[in-house]
C-alpha positions as CSV (number, residue, x, y, z in Angstrom):
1,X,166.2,97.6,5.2
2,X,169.1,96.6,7.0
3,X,172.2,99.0,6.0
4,X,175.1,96.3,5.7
5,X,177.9,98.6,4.3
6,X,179.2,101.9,4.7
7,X,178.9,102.7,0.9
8,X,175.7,103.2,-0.7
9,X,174.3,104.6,-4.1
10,X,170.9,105.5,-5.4
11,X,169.9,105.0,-9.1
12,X,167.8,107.7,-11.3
13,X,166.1,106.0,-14.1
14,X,164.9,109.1,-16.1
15,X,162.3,108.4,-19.0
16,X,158.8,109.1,-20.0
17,X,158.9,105.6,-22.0
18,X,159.7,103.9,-18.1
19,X,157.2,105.3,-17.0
20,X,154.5,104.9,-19.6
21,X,154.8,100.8,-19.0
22,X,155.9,101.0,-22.7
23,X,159.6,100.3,-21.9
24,X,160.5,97.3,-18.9
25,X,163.2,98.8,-16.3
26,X,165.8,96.2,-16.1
27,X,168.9,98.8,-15.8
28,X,168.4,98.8,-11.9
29,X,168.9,95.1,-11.1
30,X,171.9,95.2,-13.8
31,X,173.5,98.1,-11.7
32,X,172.4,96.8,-8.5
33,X,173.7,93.3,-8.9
34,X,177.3,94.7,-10.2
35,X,177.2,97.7,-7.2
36,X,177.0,94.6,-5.0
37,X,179.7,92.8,-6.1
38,X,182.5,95.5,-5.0
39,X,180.8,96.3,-1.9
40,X,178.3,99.3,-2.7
41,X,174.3,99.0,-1.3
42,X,171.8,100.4,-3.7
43,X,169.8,101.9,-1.1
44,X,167.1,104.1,-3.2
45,X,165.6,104.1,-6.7
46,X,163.6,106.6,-8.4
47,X,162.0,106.8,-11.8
48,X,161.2,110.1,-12.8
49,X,159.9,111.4,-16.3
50,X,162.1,113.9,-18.7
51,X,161.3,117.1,-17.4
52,X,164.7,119.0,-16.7
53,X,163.6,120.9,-13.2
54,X,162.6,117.0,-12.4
55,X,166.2,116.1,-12.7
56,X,167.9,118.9,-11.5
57,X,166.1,118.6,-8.2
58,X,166.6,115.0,-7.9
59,X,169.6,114.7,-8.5
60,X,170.7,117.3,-6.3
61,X,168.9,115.7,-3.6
62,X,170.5,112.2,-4.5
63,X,174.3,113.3,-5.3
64,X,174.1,114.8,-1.4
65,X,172.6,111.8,0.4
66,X,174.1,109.0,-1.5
67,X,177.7,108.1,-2.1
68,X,177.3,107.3,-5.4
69,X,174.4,108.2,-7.8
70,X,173.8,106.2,-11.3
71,X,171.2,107.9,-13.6
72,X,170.2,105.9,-16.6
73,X,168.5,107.4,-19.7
74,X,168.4,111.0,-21.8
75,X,171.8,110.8,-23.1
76,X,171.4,109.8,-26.8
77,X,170.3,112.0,-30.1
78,X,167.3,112.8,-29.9
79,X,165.2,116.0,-28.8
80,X,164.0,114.3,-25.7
81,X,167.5,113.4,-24.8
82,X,167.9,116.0,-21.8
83,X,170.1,114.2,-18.9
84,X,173.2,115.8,-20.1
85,X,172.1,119.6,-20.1
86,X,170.0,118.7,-17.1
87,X,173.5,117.6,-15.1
88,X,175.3,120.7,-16.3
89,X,172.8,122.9,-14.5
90,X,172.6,120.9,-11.2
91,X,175.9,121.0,-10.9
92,X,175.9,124.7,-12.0
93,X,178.4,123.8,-14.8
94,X,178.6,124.8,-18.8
95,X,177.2,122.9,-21.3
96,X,179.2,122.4,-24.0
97,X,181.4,120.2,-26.6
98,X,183.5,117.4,-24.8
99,X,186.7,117.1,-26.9
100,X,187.7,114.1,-26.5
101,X,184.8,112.4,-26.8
102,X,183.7,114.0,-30.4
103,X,187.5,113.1,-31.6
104,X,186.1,109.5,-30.4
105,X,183.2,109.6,-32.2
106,X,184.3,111.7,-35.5
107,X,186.7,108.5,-35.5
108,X,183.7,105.7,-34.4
109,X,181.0,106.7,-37.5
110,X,182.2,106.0,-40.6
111,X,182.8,109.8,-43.0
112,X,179.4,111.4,-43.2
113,X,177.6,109.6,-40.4
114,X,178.9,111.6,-37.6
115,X,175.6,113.3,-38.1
116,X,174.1,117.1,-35.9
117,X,172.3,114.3,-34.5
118,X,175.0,111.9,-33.0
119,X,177.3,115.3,-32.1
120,X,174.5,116.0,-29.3
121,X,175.7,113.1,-27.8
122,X,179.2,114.7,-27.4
123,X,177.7,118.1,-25.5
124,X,178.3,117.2,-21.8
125,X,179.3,119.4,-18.4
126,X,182.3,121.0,-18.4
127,X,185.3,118.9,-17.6
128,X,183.1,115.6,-17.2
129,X,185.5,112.4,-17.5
130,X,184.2,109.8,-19.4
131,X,182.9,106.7,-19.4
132,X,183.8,104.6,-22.3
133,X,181.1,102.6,-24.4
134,X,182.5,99.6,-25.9
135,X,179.4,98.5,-27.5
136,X,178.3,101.5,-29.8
137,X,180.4,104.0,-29.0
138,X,179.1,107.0,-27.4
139,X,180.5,107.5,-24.3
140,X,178.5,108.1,-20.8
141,X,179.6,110.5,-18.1
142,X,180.7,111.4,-14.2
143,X,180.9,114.4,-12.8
144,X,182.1,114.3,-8.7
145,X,179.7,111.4,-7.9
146,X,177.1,110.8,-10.6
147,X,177.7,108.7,-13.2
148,X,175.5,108.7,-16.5
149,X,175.0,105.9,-18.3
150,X,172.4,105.0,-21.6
151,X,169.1,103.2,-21.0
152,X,169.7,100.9,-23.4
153,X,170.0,98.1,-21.5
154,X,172.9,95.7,-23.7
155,X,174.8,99.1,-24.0
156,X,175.0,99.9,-20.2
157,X,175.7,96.6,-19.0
158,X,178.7,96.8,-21.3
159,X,180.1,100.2,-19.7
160,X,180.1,98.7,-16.4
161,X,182.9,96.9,-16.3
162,X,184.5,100.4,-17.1
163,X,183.7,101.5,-14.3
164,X,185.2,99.5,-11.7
165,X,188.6,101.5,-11.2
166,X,186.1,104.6,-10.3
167,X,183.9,103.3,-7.4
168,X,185.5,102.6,-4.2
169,X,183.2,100.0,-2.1
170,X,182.8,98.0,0.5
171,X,183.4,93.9,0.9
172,X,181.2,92.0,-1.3
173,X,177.6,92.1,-0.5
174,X,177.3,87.9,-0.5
175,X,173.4,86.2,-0.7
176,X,172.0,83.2,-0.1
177,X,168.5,81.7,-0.7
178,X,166.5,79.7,1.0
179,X,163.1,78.4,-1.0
180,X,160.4,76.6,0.9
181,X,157.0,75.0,-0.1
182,X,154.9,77.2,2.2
183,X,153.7,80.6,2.6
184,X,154.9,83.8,4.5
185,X,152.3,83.3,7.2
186,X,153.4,80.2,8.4
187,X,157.0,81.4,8.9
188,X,156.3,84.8,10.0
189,X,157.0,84.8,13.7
190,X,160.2,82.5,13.5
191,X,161.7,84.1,10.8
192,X,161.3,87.5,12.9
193,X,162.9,85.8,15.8
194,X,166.0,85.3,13.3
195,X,166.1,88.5,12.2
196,X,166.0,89.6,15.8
197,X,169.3,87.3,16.5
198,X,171.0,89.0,13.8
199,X,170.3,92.6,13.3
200,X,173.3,93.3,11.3
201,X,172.1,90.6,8.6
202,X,169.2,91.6,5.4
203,X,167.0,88.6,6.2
204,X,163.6,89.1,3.1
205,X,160.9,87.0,2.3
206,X,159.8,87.0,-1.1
207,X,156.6,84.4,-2.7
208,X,156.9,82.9,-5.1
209,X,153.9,80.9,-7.5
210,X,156.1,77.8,-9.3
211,X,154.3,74.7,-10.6
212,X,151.1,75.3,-9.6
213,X,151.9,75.7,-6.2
214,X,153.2,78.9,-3.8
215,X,156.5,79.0,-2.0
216,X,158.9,81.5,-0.5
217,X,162.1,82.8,-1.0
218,X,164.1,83.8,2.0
219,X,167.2,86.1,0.4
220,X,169.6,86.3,3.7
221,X,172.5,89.1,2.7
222,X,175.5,90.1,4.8
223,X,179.2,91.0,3.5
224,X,180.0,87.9,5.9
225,X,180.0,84.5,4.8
226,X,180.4,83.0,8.7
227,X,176.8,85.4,9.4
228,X,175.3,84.4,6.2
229,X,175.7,80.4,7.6
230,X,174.7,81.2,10.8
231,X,171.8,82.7,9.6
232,X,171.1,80.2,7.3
233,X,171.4,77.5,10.0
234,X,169.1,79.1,12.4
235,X,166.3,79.0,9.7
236,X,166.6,75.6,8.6
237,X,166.4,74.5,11.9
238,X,162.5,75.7,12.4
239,X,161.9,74.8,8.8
240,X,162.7,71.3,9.9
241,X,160.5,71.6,13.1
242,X,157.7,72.3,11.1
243,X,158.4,70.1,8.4
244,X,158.2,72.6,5.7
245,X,159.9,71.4,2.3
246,X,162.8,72.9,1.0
247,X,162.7,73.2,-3.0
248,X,165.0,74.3,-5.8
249,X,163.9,77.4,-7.7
């Protein structure tokens, strides 16, 4: 891949259910489509089970690479809910009570619900700052640069927007997509000839099976809008030589 900004983050989806097949990832194009809108490249994702020398060691390796690092999962109730304890010892931290966020939640549950169960939720890294949950609650974390959100997915999507003042990025990551009635072969050797005219611009080709029939994508990414339509020019132009049909998608 073609790094088109100088910020970049990698995402840590921690679950046993992720990795079973039994629960769908879709946390990592939510993340990946907001990073991209304030300027920051998801550059690597890993999915890793909830074993706590797992996540210690990963995130460590991530949190040094990686501007940013966004870990998704092991934050609620339950037993298996380890992320928290597991960031606390990466970062060589205490584990313990976060004020503020069990005064937040003593006042979310309604008197008696504010369960043991829920009050794990509140346990977190010493001096982590919180990230608010408008949707159920219990907040999410940061400590220096990784950021913890739920797995549910309706939940994080929801905490995003929280998170905006926290991440300084780039320009915009822009996209634009090309679909063509064809197939990769065909275009192969012209489409490398573009990519070789414009080496700081993300030029993929993705097929596609619509109708009955195969096509491809071609997803052409830059923080520029001028190299984005240059790019995009350049394409059509041997799409039309060959008389390859453009289609909607």
């Amino acid at each position: 891949m073609i790094k088109s900004t100088k910020v970049n983050a990698s995402i840590l989806i921690i679950g046993n259910e992720i990795l079973s097949g039994r629960t769908q990832d879709t946390n990592t194009s939510a993340i990946a489509l907001w990073l991209n809108t304030i300027g920051v490249l998801v550059e690597e994702v890993r999915v890793i089970p909830d074993i706590e020398s797992t996540i210690i060691k990963t995130v460590n390796e991530l949190r040094v690479k990686s501007d940013y690092v966004f870990t998704t999962g092991g934050i609620g109730p339950t037993h298996d809910d380890i992320t928290a304890a597991s960031i606390s010892k990466a970062f060589k931290l205490n584990y313990e009570i976060h004020k503020q966020a069990f005064k937040m939640l003593e006042d979310y549950y309604k008197p008696g619900e504010f369960n043991e169960g829920r009050q794990k939720m509140v346990w977190m890294p010493r001096n982590a700052k919180l990230i608010i949950n408008p949707t159920s609650g219990a907040p999410g974390f940061n400590v220096e640069n990784v950021f913890c959100l739920p797995g549910v997915p309706s939940i994080l999507k929801s905490m995003l927007g929280g998170l905006k003042d926290k991440i300084i990025g780039g320009e915009p990551i822009l996209s634009h997509t090309i679909s063509l009635r064809t197939v990769e072969s065909e275009i192969a050797k012209s489409l490398t000839e573009v990519q070789n005219k414009n080496k700081d611009i993300e030029i993929g080709s993705y097929p596609f099976f619509q109708a009955g029939k195969l096509g491809v994508s071609i997803v052409i990414r830059s923080e520029f809008k001028h190299k984005i339509d240059t790019c995009s020019s350049q394409i059509l132009e041997f799409v039309n030589k060959k008389k390859i049909e453009v289609v909607e998608r």
